[in-house]
OpenMM code with the backbone's topology and positions (N, CA, C; nanometers):
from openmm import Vec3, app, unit

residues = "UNK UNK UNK UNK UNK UNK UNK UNK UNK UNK UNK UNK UNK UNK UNK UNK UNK UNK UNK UNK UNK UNK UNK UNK UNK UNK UNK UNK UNK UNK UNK UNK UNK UNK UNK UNK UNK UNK UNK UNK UNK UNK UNK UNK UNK UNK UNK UNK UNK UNK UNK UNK UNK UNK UNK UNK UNK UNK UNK UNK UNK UNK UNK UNK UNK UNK UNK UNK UNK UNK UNK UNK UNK UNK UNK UNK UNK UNK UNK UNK UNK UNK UNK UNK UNK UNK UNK UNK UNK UNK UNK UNK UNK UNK UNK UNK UNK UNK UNK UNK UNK UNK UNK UNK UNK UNK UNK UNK UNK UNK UNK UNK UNK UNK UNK UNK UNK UNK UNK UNK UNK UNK UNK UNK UNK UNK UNK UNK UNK UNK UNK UNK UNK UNK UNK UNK UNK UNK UNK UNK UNK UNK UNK UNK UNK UNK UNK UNK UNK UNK UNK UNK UNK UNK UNK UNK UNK UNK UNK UNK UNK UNK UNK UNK UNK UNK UNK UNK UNK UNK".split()
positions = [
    Vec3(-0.1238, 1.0595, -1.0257),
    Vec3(-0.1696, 1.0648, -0.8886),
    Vec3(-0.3116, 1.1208, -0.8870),
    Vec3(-0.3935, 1.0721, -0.7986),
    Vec3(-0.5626, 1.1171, -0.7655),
    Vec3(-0.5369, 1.2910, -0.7221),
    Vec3(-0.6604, 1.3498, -0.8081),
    Vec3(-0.6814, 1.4970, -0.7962),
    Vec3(-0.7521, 1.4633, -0.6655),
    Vec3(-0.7611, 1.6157, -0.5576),
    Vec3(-0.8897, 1.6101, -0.4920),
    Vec3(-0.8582, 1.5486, -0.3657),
    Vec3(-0.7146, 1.5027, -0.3134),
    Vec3(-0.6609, 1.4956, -0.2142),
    Vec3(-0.5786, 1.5681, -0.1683),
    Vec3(-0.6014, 1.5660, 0.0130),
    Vec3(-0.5461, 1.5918, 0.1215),
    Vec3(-0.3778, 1.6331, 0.0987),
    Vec3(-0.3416, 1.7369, 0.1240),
    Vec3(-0.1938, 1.7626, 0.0774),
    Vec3(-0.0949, 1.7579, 0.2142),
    Vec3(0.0018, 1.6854, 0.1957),
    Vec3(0.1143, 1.6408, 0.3302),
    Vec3(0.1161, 1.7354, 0.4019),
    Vec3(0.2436, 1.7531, 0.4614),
    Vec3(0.3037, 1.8378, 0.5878),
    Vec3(0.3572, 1.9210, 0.4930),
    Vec3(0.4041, 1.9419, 0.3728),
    Vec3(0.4745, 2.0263, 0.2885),
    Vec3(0.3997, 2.1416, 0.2137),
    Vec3(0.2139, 2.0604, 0.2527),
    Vec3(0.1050, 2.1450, 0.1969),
    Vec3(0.0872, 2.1560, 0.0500),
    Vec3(0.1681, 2.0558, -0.0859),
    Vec3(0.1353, 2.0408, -0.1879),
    Vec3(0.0701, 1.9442, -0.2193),
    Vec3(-0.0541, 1.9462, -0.3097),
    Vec3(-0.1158, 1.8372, -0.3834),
    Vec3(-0.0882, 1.8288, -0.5143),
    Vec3(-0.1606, 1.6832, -0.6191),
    Vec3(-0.1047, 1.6719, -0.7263),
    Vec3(-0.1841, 1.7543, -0.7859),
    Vec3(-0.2595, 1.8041, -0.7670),
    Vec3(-0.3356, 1.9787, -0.9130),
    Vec3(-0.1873, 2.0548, -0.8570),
    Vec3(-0.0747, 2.0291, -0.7620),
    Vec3(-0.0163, 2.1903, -0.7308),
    Vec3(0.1488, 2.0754, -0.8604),
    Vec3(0.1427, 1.9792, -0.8248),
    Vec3(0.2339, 1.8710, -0.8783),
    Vec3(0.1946, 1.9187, -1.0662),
    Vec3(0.0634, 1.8808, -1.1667),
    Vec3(0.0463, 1.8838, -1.2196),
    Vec3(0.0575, 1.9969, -1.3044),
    Vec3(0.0554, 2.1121, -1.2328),
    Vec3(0.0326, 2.2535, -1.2878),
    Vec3(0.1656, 2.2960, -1.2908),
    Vec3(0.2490, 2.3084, -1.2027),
    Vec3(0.3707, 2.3082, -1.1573),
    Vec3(0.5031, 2.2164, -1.2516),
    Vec3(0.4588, 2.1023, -1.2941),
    Vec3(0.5468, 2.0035, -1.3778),
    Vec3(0.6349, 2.0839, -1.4489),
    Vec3(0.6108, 2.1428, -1.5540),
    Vec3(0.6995, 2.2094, -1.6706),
    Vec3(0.8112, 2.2917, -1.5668),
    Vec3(0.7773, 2.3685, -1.4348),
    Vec3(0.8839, 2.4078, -1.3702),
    Vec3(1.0041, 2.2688, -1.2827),
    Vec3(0.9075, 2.2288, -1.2446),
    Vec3(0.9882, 2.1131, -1.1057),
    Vec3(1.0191, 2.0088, -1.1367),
    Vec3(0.9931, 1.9352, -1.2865),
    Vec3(1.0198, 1.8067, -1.3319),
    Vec3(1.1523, 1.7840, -1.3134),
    Vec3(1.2371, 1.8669, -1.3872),
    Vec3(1.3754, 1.8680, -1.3712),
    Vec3(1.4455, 1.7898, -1.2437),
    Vec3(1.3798, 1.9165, -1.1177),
    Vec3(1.4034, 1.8645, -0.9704),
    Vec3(1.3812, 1.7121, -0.9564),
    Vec3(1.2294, 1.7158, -0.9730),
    Vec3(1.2225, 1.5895, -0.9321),
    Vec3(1.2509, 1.4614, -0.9870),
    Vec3(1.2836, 1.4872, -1.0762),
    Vec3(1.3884, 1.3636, -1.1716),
    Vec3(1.4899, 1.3480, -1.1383),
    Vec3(1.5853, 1.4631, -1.0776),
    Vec3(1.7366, 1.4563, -1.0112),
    Vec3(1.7356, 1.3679, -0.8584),
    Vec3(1.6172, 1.3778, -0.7944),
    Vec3(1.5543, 1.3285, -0.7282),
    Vec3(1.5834, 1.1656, -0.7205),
    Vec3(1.5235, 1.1328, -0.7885),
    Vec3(1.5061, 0.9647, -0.8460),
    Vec3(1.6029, 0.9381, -0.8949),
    Vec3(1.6704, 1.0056, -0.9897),
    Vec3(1.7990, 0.9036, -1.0519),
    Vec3(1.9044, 0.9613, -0.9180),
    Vec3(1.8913, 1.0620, -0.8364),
    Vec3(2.0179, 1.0026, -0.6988),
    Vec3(1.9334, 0.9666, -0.6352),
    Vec3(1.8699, 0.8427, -0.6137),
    Vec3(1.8204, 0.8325, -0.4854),
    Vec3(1.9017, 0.6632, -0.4317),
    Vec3(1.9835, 0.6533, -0.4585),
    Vec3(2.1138, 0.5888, -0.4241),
    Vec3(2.1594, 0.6236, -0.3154),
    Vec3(2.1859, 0.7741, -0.3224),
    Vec3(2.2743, 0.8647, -0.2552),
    Vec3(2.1473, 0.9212, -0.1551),
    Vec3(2.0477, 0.9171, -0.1118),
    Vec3(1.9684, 0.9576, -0.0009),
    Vec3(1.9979, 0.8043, 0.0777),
    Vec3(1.9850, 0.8461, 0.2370),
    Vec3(2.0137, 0.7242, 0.3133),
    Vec3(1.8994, 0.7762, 0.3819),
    Vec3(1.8564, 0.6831, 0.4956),
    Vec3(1.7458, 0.7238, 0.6020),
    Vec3(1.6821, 0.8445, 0.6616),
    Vec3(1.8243, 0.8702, 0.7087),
    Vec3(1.9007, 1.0214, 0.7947),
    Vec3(1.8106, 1.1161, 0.6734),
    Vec3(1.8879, 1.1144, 0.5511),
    Vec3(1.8557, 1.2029, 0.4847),
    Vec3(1.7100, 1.2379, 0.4258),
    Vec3(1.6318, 1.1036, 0.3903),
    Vec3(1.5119, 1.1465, 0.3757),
    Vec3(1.3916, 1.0851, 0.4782),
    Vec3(1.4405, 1.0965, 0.6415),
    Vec3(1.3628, 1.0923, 0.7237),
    Vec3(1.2512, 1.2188, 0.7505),
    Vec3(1.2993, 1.3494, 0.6878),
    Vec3(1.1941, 1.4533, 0.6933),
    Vec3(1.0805, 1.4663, 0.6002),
    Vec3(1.1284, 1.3798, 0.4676),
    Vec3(1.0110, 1.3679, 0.3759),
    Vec3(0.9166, 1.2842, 0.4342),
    Vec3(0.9723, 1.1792, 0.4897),
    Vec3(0.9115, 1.0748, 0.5218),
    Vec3(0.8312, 1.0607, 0.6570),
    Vec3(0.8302, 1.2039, 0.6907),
    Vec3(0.7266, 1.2252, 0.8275),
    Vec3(0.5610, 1.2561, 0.7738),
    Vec3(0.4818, 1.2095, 0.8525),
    Vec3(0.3689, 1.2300, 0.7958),
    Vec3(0.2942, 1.3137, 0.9418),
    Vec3(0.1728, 1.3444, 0.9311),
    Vec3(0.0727, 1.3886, 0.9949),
    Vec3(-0.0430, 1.3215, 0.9909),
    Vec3(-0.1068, 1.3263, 1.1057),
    Vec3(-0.2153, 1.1363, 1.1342),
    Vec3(-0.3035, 1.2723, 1.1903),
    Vec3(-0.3924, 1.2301, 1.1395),
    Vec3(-0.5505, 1.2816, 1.2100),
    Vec3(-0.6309, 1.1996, 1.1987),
    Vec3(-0.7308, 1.2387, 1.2957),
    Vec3(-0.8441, 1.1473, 1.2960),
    Vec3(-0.9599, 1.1954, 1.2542),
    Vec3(-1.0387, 1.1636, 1.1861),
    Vec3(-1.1627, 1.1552, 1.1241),
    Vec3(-1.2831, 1.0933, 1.1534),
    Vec3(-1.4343, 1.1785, 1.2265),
    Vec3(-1.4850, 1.0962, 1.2842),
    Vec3(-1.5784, 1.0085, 1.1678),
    Vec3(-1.6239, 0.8931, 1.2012),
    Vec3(-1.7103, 0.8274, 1.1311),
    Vec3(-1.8798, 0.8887, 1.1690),
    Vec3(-1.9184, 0.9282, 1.2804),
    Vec3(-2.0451, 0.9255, 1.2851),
    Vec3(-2.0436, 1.0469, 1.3613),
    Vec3(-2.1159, 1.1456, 1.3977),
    Vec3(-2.1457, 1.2965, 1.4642),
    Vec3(-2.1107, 1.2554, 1.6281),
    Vec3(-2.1627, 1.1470, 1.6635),
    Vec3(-2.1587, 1.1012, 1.8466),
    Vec3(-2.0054, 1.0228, 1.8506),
    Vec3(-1.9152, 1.0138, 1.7929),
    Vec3(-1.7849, 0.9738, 1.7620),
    Vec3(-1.7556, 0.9641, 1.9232),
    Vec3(-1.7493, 0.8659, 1.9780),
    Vec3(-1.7298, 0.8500, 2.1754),
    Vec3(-1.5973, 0.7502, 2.1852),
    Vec3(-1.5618, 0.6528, 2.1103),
    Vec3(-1.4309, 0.5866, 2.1192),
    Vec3(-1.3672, 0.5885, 1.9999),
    Vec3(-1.2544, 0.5178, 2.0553),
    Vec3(-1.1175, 0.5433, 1.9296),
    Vec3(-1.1846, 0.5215, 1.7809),
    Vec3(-1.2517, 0.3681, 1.7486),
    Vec3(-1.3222, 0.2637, 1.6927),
    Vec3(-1.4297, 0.3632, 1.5912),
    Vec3(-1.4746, 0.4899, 1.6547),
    Vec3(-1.5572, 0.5746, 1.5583),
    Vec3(-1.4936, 0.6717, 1.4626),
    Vec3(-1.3274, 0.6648, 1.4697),
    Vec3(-1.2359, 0.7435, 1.4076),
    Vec3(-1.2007, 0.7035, 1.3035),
    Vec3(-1.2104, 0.7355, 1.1599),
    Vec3(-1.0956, 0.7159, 1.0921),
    Vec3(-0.9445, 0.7574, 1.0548),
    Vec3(-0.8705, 0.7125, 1.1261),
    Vec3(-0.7068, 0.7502, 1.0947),
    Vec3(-0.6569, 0.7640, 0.9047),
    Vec3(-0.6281, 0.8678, 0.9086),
    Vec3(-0.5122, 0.9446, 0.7926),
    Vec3(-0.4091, 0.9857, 0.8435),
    Vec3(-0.3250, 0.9199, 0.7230),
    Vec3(-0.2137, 0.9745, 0.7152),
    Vec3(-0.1828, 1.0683, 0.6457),
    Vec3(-0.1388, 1.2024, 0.6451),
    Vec3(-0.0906, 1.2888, 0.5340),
    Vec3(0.0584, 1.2786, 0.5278),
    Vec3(0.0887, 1.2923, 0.4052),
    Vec3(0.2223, 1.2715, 0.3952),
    Vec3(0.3055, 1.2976, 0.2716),
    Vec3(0.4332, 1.3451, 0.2768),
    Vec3(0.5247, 1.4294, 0.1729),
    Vec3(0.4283, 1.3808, -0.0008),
    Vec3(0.4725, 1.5036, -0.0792),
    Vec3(0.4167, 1.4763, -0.2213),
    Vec3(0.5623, 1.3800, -0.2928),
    Vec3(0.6579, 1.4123, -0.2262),
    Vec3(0.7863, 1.3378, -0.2774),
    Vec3(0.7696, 1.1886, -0.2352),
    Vec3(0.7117, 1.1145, -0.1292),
    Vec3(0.7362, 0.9966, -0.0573),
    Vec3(0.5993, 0.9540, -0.1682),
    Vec3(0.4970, 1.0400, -0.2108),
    Vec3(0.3876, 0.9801, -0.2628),
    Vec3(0.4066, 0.9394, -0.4190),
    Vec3(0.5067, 1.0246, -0.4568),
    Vec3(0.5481, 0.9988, -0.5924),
    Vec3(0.6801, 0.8259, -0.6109),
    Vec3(0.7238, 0.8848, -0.4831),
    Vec3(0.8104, 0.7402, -0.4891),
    Vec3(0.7299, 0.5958, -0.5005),
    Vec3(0.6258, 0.6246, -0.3853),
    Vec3(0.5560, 0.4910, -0.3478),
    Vec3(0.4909, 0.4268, -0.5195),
    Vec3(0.4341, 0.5560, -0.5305),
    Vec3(0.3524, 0.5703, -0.7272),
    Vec3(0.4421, 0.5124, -0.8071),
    Vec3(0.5768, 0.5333, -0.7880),
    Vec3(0.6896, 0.4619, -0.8905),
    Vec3(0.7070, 0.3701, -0.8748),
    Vec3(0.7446, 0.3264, -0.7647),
    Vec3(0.7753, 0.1658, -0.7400),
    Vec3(0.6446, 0.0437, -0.7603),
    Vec3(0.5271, 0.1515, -0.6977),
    Vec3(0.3931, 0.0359, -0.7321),
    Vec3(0.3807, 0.0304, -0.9212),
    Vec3(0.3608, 0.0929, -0.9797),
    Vec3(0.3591, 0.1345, -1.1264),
    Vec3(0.5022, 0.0226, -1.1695),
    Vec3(0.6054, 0.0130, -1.1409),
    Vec3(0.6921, -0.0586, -1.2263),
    Vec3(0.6525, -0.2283, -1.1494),
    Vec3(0.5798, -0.2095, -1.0445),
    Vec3(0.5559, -0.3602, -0.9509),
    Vec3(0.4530, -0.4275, -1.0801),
    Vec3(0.3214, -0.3127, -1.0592),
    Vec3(0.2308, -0.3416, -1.1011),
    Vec3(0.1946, -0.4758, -1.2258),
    Vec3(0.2776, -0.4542, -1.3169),
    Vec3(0.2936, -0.5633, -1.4225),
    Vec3(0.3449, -0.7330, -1.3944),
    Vec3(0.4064, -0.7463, -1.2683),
    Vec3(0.4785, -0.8650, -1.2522),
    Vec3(0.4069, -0.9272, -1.1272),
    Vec3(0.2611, -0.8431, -1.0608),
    Vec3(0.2243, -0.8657, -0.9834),
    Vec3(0.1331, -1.0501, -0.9969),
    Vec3(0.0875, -1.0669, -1.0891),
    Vec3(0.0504, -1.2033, -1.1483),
    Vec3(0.1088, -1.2868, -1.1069),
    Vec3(0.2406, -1.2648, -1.1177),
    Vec3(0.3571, -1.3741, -1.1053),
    Vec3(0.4028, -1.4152, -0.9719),
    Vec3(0.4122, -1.3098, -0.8672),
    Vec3(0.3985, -1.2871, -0.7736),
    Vec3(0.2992, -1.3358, -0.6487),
    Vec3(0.1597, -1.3242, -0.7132),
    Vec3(0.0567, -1.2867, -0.5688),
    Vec3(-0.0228, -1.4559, -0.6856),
    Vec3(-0.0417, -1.5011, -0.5159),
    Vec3(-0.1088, -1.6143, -0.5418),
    Vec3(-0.2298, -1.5725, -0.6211),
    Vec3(-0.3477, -1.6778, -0.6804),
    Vec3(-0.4143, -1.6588, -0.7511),
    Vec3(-0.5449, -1.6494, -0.6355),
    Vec3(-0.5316, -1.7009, -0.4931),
    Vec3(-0.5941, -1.6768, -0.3880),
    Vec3(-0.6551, -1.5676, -0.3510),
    Vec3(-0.5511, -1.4719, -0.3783),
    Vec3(-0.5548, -1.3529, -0.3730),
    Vec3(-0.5718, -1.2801, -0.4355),
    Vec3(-0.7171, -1.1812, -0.4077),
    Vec3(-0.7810, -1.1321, -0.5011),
    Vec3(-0.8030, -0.9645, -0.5149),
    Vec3(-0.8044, -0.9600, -0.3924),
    Vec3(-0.8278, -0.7796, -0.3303),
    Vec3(-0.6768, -0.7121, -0.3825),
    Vec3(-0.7119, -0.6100, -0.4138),
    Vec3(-0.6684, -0.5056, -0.4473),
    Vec3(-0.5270, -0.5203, -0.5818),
    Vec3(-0.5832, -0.6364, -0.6379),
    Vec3(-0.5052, -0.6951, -0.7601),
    Vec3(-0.5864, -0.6856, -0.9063),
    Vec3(-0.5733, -0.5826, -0.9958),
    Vec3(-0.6386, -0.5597, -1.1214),
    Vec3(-0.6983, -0.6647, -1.1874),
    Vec3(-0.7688, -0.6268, -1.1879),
    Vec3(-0.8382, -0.7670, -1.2862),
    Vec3(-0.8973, -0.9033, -1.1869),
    Vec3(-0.8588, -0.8835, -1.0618),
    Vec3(-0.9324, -0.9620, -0.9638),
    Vec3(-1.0579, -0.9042, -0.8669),
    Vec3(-1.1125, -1.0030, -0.8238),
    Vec3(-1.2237, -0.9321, -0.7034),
    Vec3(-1.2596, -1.0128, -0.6379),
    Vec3(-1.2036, -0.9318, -0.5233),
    Vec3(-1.2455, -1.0510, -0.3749),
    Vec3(-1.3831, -1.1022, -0.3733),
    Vec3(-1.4794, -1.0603, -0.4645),
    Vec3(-1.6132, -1.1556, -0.4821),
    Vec3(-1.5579, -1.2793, -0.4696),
    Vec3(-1.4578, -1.3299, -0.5513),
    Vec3(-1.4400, -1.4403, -0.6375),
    Vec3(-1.4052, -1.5006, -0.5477),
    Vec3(-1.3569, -1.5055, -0.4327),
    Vec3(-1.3045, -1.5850, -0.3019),
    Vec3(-1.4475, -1.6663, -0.2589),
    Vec3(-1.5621, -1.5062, -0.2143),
    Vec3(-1.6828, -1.5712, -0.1585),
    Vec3(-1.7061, -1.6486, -0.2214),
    Vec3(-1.7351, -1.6739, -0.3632),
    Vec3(-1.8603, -1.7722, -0.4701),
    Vec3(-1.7508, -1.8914, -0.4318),
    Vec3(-1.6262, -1.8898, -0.4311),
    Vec3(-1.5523, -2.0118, -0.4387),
    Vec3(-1.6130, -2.0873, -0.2988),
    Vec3(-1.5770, -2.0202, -0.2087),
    Vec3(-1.6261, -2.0336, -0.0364),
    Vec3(-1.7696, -2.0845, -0.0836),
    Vec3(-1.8456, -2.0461, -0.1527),
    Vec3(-2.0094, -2.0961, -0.1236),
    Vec3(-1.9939, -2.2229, -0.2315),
    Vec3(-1.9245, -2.2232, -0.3456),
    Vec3(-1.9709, -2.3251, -0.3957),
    Vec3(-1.8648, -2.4708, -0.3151),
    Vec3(-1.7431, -2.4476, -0.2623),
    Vec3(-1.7315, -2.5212, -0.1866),
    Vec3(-1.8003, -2.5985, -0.0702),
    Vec3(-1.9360, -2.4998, 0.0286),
    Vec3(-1.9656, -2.5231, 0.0819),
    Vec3(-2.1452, -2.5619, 0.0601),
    Vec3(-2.1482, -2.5529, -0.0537),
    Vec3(-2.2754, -2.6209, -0.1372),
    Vec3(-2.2567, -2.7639, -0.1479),
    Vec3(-2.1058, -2.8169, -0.2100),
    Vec3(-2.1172, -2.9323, -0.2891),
    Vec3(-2.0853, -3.0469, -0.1493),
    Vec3(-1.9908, -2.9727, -0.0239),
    Vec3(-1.9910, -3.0511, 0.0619),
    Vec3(-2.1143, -3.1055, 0.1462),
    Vec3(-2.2304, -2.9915, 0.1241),
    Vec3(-2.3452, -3.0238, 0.1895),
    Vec3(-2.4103, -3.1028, 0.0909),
    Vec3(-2.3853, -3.0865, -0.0613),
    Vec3(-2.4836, -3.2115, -0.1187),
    Vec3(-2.4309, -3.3389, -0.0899),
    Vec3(-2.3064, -3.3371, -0.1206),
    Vec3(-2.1938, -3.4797, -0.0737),
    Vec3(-2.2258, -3.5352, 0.0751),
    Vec3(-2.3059, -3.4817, 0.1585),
    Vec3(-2.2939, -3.5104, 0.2802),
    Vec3(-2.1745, -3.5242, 0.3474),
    Vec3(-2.0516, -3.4479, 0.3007),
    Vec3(-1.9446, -3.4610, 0.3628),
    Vec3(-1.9293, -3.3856, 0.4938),
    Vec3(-1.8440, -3.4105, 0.5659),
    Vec3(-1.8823, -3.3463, 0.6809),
    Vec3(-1.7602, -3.2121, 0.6400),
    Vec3(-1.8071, -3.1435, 0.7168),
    Vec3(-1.7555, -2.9443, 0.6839),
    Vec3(-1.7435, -2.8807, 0.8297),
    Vec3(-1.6396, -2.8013, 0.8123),
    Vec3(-1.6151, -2.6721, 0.8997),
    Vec3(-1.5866, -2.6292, 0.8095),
    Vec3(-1.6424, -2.4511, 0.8309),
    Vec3(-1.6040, -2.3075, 0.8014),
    Vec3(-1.5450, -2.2367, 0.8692),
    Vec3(-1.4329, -2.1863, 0.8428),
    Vec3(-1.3599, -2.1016, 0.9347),
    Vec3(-1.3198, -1.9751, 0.8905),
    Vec3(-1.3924, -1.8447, 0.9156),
    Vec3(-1.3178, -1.7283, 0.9017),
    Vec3(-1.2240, -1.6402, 0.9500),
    Vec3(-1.1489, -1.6133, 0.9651),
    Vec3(-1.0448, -1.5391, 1.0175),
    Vec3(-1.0438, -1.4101, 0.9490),
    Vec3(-1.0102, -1.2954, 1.1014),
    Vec3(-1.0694, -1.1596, 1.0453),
    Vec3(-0.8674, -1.1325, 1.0581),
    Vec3(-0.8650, -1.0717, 0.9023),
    Vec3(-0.7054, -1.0023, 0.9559),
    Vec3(-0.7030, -0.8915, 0.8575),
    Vec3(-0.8014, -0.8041, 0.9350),
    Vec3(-0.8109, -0.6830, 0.8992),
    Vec3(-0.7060, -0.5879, 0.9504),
    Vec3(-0.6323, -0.6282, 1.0450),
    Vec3(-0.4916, -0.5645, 1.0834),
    Vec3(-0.3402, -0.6805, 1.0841),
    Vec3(-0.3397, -0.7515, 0.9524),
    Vec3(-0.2598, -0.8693, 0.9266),
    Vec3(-0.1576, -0.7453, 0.8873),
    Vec3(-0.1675, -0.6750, 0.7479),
    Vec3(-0.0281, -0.5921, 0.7455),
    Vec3(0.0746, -0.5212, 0.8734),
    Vec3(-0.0424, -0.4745, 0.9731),
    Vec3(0.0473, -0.4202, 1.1092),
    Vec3(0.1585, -0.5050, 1.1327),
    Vec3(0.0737, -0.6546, 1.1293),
    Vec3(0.1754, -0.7271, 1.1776),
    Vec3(0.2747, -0.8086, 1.1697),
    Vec3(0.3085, -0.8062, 1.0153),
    Vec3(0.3854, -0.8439, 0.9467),
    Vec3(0.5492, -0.7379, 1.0153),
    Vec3(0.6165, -0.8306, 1.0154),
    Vec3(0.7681, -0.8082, 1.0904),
    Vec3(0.8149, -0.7626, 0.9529),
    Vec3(0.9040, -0.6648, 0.9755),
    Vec3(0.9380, -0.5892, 0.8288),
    Vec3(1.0618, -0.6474, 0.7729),
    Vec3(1.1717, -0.7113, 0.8804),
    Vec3(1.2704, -0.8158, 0.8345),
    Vec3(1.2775, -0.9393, 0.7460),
    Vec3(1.1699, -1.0064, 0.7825),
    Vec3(1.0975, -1.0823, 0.7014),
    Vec3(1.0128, -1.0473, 0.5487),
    Vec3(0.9601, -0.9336, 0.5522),
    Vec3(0.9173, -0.9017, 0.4481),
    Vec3(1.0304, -0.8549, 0.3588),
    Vec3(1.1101, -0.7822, 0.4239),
    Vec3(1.2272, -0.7599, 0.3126),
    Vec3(1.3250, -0.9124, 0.2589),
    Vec3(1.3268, -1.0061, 0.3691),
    Vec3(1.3898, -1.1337, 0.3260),
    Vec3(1.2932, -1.2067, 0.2010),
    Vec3(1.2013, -1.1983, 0.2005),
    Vec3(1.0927, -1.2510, 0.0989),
    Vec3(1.0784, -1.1609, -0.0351),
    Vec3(1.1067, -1.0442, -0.0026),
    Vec3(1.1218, -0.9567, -0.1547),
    Vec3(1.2747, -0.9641, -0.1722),
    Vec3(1.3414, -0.9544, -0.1086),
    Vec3(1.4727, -1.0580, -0.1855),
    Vec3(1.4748, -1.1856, -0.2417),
    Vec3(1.4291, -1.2762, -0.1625),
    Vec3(1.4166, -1.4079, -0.2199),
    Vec3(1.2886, -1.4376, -0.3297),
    Vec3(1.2414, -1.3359, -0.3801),
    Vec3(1.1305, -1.3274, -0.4837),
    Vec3(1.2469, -1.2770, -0.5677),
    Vec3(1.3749, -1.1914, -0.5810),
    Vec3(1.4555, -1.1575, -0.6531),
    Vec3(1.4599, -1.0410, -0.6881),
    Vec3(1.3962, -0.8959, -0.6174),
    Vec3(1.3967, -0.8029, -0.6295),
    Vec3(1.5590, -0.7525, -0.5640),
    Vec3(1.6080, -0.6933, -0.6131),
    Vec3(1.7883, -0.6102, -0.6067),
    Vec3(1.7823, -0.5329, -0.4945),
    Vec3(1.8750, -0.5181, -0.4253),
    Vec3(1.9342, -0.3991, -0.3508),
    Vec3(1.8659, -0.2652, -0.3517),
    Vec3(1.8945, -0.2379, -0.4528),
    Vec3(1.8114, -0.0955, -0.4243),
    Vec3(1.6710, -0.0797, -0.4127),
    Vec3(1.6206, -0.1298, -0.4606),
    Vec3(1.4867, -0.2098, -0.4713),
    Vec3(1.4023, -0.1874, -0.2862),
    Vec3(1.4995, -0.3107, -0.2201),
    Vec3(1.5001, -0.3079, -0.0799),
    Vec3(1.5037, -0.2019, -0.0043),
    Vec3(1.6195, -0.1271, -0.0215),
    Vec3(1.6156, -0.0097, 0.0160),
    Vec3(1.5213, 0.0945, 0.0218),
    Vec3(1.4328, 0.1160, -0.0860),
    Vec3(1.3685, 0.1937, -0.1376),
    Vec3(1.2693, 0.1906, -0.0262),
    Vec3(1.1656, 0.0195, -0.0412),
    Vec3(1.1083, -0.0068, 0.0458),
    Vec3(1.1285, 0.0215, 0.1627),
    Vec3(1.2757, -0.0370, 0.1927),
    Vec3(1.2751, -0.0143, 0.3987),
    Vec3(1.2911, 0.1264, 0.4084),
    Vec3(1.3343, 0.1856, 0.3413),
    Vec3(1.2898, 0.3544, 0.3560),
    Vec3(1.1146, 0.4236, 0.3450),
    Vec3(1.0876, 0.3417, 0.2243),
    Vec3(0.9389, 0.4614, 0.2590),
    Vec3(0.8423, 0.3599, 0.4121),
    Vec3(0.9337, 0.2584, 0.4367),
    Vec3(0.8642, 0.1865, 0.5604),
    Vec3(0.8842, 0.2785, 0.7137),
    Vec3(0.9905, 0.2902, 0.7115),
    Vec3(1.0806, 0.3619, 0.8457),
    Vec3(1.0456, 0.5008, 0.8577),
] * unit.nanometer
topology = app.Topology()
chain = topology.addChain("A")
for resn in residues:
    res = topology.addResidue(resn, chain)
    for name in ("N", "CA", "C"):
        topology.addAtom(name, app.Element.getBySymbol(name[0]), res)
């Protein structure tokens, strides 16, 4: 986990995680192998966070000049870290080749140059062209979470798997 961050509602960070290990590993390993046995109910208090806002510029006058954080449990941050870390490797297989942002070894450069050299060869071709951008800089908001869990099933991820997710979602 990144040193040098913001610590949840519980007030631990990973220098307090790191230093701390040789005592709490234990815990937090008992942790993970029951986490079968946690249901919603039960780890709805980890899973509360604290939202502040952050201004972007000194004259900060509407919402739009804020940046929103979330702070949130060191336990919910270690889960999320586990599940992305065992994702991480099969993500290839997974995420179109379209898709470039925030996938190792890709870079959303590679979208633009595609976009320009597409729109080079149609202008030498004299073919006729539209460009169309679409901003969905708030596309995750709006993704329905029923659906997303029906699609990480039908990608073939297990039961618990699901769970895991619709918990650190809720």
């Amino acid at each position: 986990m990144p040193l040098g961050k913001a610590p949840g509602p519980d007030g631990f960070t990973a220098e307090f995680l790191r230093s701390a290990w040789d005592v709490i590993k234990h815990d937090f390993c008992a942790v993970f192998d029951k986490h079968y046995a946690l249901n919603r109910r039960g780890f709805q208090r980890l899973n509360e966070a604290l939202l502040t806002l952050i201004p972007k510029k000194q004259d900060a006058a509407s919402l739009f000049d804020y940046c929103p954080i979330s702070l949130i449990h060191l336990i919910v941050k270690l889960f999320a870290k586990a599940l992305s870390l065992r994702l991480a490797p099969h993500l290839g297989k997974l995420v179109s080749t379209n898709q470039s942002a925030f996938i190792a070894g890709q870079s959303i450069h590679e979208n633009f140059l595609l976009v320009q050299q597409t729109a080079r060869l149609r202008h030498n071709l004299k073919m006729p062209r539209m460009l169309l951008k679409l901003d969905i800089a708030r596309a995750f908001d709006s993704v329905a979470w029923p659906f997303l869990l029906d699609t990480v099933r039908h990608l073939g991820f297990g039961n618990g798997w699901c769970e895991w997710i619709s918990i650190l979602l809720s």
